[in-house]
Each structure stands twice: as C-alpha cells, then as structure tokens.
C-alpha positions, 0 to 999 in steps of 0.5 A: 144933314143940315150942310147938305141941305144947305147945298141942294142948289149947288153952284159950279166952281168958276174956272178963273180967267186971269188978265194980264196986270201991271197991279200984279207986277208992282206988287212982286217988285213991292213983294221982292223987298220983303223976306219969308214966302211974298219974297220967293214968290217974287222971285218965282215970278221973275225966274219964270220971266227969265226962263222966258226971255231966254229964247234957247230955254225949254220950259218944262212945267209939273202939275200934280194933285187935282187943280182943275176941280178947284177952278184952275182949268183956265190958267193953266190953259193960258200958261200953254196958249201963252207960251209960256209951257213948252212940256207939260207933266200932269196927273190922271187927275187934272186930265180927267177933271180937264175932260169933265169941264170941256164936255160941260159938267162941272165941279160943285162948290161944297164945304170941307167936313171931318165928319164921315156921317155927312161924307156918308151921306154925300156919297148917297147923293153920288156925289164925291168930296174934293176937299170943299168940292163935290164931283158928281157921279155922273161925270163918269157916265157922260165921260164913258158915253164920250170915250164910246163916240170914237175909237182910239190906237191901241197901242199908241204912247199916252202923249199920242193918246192924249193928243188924240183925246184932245182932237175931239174936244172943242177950242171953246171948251178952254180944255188943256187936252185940246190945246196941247193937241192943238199946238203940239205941246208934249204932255207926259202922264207918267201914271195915267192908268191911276185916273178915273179917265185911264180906267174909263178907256181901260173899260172902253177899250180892254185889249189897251196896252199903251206904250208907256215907255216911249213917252219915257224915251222921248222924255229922256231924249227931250233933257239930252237935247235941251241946252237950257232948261227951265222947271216949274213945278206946281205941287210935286210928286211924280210929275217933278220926279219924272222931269228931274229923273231925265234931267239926272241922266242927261248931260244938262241939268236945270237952269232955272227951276221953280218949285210951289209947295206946302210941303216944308218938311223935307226930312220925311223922304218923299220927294215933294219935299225934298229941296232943290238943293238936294237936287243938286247933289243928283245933276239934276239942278245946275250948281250956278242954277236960279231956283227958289221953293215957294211954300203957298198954295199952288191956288194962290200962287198960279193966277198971280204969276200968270198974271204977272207973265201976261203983263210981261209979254203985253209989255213985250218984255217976254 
C-alpha cells in the first residue's frame, strides 16, 4: 500500500509542553467578547480560575477517551503538577497509553483511513490505528516484561494499585501514574479491567481480585466531605458519570463544572451528551452553580486552558 510505504519512517507523536502565556490569557478575554464556542472556552478558562482561586474548592477532574496517544501526556501531567487537579478520573485507556510513554515507547504519527484493506495491512505490520495514530505491538510486550519486574497486592483497591505502579516509574518520565503516586493524588479508574494495562496484570497476575468498591467508597465519601466542589471534564463517558453519581448521593452538588465535548446531540441518552442542565435535575450540579459545555476538541481546548492557568498562577492570581 502506497500510505504504508510512505510511512516506514514513522515518527513519534510529540508530547506537548505547554508554557504559560500572557498571548493566551488576551486572546480569552478577546474570546469572551465573541458568541458561539471561542465565548465558552472563555468561559471555561475563567471558571476553571475560579475553582482555583477558591481555596476550599476541590477540583475534580474526567478524562475519557484516549488523549495520551495523541500527544497530550504532558499537559495533563502539568494539570496535577500545577495543582490545578486534586482528584483525577481516567480511562484504562489513557493509563496504559501513560505506561507506554514512561517506559520509552511511543506512539506513531500515522493517517486516518476508511479503508479496511490499508487497516488490514497495517495490522500485518502489528501496528493498531488510533484514528491518524499507530500503536505498535510491541507496546504490549515490553509493558508485560515491566509489570513481571515487580510484584503487586493482590487484593489492593485500583487507586492503591495505581499509586503503586506509578512508584515504579521514573519523575523523568512526565508519566500521570507517577505524579499521582508521587503527590497523592487520588486517581480513580472506575473501568480499569477494559484496558490493554488491567488485562496485562490480569495475565501477570491471575489470582488478582482488586477491590473496586473501595475506591467507589472513597469516591463517595470524598463528595460528602467537600464543601465546595469544582468539575472538570474532558470528554464524558464513565469518567464524568462517576464523579457526578457521587456528587447525586452527596449532600453537595457542584459549584463549578466545566464540561469539553463534541458531543452536541443530547436527545440520544448517552451521558456524554447529556447537558448539565440536565444535571441539575439529579443534585448533582448546584441550581446557583458556574457551568458551561464547550463543544471543541479536547486536543485543542486542553493546551489552551493550561496555558492560560499557567500564566494565572505565574501572575499569582491562582
């Protein structure tokens, strides 16, 4: 195939490194003079600076899909180096992508195709598409090589055995499992075991029955305890479900809640697209609550509000 062949030199996805930029911060005020999506990403940014100005805030923060393998490893790193994440909620996806990166195995820039005789042929180069990203097999052989290095609890939660798995990765590395170990960040994966990495420690480990429920437990006494709660989300999914399904059964609903999607239709019942208005009706946004849904490219929109949080906290206006 002539797009294969074009490609045997395949170079990796950069993980961004974003700066703080005064740029960015006058281009969202300019932005929150305009209408339709640059106004809520305006918006976005300045209800994420309030959630952190609000000392009392805790910051909870949804990444669904896979946005690792498309380059944004290092921003969402920074978010929680920052500070600016105080509970994290992620996909298997994003962590076993996270695994790969920190061992020093990268993801591909490829192309986007609708045709399955060039995905055919790519999987005979072992070589999976991500949309215009290849993954190569060999990803999973080095990641099983890792997890056989060390031995893990068990019977540990997930949020422990992800802490753990972050301890054994290097601070170099720019790896979210590690920093999140590192700081004590909580992080949550409400469906680890539909991972590439949860089927990996299932292989390593085949007597491993994590406890699941404690990290829903802890989830659920983390909304009762906050007094004032800010949401984030990138994407939706079961990420944002299982923030919001503690913040329904807590005596606390969400102050401030920012939602980025491309998710516009929200008459077809899945919860990606449902509105935060709809929210609302369940207890699990404040009715006085700062929200805002931003229809964007979570690729686009991510960098841009770290950058413009970066120049806020530079500032010490965070």
């Amino acid at each position: 195939m002539k797009e294969i062949e074009e490609t045997k030199n395949y170079r990796p996805v950069e993980q961004i490194d974003v700066s703080a930029s005064q740029d960015i911060v006058e281009l969202m005020n300019k932005f929150g003079n305009m209408g339709f999506n640059a106004k809520r990403l305006a918006q976005a940014c300045q209800i994420y600076e309030n959630m952190c100005k609000e000392k009392k805030c805790v910051k909870f923060f949804a990444l669904s899909g896979a946005l690792v393998p498309v380059g944004l490893q290092k921003v969402v790193y920074d978010f929680i180096d920052e500070g600016f994440i105080d509970v994290l909620v992620t996909t298997g996806a994003n962590l076993t992508h996270d695994v790969a990166e920190a061992l020093g195995d990268h993801h591909l820039q490829g192309f986007s195709s609708e045709d399955t005789k060039i995905d055919s042929q790519l999987h005979e180069e072992h070589l999976n598409r991500i949309f215009d990203v290849f993954m190569p097999n060999k990803i999973y052989e080095n990641m099983e090589d890792w997890i056989h290095s060390f031995k893990i609890d068990h019977k540990a939660s997930v949020k422990e055995t992800l802490w753990a798995l972050g301890a054994k990765l290097s601070k170099e590395s720019h790896s979210i499992l590690q920093i999140c170990s590192e700081k004590k960040i909580p992080i949550y994966c409400p469906a680890f075991t539909d991972s590439g990495l949860g089927m990996q420690l299932s292989f390593a480990y085949p007597s491993m029955n994590l406890n699941q429920f404690e990290d829903l437990q802890e989830m659920i006494n983390k909304a009762w305890d906050t007094k004032v709660a800010g949401v984030f989300i990138a994407g939706g999914g079961v990420p944002k479900n299982f923030i919001f399904q503690a913040m329904q059964f807590s005596p606390n609903s969400a102050k401030y809640v920012v939602q980025i999607t491309t998710d516009a239709q929200v008459s077809a019942g899945g919860l990606s697209s449902a509105s935060l208005s709809e929210a609302i009706s369940w207890g699990k946004v404040s009715t006085k609550g700062e929200t805002v849904q931003v229809h964007m490219d979570c690729t686009i929109a991510l960098p841009l509000i770290l950058a413009f949080l970066k120049q806020k906290k530079k500032l010490g206006i965070i």
